[in-house]
C-alpha positions as CSV (number, residue, x, y, z in Angstrom):
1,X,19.1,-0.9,6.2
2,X,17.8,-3.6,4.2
3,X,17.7,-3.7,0.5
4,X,14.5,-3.5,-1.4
5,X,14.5,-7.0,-2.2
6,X,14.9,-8.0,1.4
7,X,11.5,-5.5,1.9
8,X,9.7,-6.7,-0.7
9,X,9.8,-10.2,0.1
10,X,9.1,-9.9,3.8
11,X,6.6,-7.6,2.9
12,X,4.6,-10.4,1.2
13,X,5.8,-12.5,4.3
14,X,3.9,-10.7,7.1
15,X,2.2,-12.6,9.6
16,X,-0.9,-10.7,8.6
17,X,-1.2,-10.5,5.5
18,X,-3.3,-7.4,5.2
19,X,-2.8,-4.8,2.4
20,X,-4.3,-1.6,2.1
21,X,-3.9,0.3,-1.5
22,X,-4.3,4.2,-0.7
23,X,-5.2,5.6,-4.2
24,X,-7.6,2.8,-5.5
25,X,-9.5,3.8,-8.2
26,X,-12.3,2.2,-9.7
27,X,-11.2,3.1,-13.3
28,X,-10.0,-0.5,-14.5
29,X,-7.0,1.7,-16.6
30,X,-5.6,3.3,-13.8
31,X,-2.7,2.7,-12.0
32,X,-4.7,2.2,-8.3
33,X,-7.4,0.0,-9.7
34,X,-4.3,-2.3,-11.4
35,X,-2.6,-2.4,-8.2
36,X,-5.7,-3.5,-6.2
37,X,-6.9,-6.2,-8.8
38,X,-3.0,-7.1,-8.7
39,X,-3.4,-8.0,-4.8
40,X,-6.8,-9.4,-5.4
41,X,-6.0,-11.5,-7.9
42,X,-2.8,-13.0,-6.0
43,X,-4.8,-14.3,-3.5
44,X,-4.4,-11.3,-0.8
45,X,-6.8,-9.6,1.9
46,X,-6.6,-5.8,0.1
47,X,-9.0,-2.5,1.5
48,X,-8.8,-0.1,-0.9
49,X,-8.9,3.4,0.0
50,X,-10.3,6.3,-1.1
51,X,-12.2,8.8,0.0
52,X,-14.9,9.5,-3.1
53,X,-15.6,6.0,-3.5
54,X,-18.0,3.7,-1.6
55,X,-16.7,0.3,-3.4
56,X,-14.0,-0.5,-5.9
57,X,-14.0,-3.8,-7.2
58,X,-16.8,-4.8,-5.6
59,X,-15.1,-4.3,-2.0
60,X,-16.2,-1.5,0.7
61,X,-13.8,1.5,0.5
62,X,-12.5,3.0,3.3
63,X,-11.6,6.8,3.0
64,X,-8.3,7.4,5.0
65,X,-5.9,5.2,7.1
66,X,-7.6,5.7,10.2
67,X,-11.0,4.1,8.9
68,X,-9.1,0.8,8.1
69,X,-10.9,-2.5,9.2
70,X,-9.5,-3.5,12.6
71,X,-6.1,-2.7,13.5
72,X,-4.7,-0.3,10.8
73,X,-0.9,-1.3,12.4
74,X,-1.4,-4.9,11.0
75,X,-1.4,-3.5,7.7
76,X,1.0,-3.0,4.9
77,X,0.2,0.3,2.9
78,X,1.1,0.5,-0.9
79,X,0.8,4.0,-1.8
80,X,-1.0,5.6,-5.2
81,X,-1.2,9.3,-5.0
82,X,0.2,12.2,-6.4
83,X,3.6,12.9,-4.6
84,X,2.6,16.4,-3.7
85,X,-0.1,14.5,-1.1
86,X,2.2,11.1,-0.6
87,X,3.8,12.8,2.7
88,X,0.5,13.7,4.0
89,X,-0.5,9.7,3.5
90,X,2.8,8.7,5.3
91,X,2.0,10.9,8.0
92,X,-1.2,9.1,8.6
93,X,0.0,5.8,8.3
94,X,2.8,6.7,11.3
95,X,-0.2,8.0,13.3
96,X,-1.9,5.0,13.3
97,X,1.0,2.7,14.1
98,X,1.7,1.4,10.1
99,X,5.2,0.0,9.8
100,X,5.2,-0.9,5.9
101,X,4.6,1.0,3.1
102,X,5.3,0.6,-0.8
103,X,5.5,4.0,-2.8
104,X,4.6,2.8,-5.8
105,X,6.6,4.5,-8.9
106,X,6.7,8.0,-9.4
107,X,4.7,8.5,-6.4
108,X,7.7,9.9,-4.1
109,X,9.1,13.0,-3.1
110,X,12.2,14.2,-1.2
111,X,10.0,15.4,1.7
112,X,7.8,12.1,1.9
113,X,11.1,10.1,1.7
114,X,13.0,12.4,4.4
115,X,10.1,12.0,6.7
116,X,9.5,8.4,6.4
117,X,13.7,7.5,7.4
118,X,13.1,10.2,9.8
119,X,10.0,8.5,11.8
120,X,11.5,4.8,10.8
121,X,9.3,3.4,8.3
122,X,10.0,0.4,6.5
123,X,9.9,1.7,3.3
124,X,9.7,0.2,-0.6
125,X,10.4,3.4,-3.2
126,X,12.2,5.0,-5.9
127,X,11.7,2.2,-8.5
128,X,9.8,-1.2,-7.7
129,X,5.9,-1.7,-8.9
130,X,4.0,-4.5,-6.9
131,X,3.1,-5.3,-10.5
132,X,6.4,-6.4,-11.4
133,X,8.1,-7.3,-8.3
134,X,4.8,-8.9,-6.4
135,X,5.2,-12.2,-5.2
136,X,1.5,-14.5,-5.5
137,X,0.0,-15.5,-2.4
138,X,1.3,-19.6,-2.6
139,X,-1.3,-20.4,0.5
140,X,-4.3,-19.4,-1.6
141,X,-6.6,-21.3,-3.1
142,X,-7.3,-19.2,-6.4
């Protein structure tokens, strides 16, 4: 298995370059909304996602996985919900074919990490933040 490091790197490496941020909010102090700017900001494609929200930072929400702008399999998910619903999310991302996740801290649980080894996700958890460990977009033009 590779290390986190390893992950996060090729994570900001993907051909695609397409993020999706489950758990965007559009209240500039939480933890979503930070994490979606963070993307933004960088100089990445980001959706974020949310189901009681019609835009978040001036972009079009989607409200689940499934509703995800073209192919949601050419996406990388970072996650933002409470862990008792995180399994649920990683359940919906294998449905739809998504290989890459990021759990963002304190967002895991034993049953959302046992499932994700047990259907082979590439997975990012237990500890790094795109926040701290992001690595900027050097191919945009900010």
């Amino acid at each position: 298995m590779a290390s986190q490091q390893t992950l996060v790197q090729e994570w900001f490496t993907s051909p695609t370059q397409k993020f999706a941020v489950v758990g965007a909010s559009s209240n500039r102090t939480k933890f979503g909304n930070k994490v979606l700017r963070w993307y933004i900001e960088n100089g990445y494609t980001a959706v974020p996602v949310n189901p009681k929200e019609p835009t978040i930072e001036s972009l079009s929400c989607v409200q689940n996985l499934s509703s995800l702008p073209g192919n949601a399999s050419e996406y990388n998910v970072s996650i933002i919900t409470p862990p008792s619903i995180t399994k649920s999310v990683l359940e919906e991302a294998h449905k739809n074919g998504i290989r890459r996740v990021w759990l963002q801290p304190q967002v895991d649980s034993p049953e959302a990490l046992a499932y994700a080894k047990e259907v082979g996700l590439e997975i990012i958890a237990s500890g790094p933040c795109v926040l701290v460990d992001g690595i900027p977009n050097r191919k945009a033009k900010l």
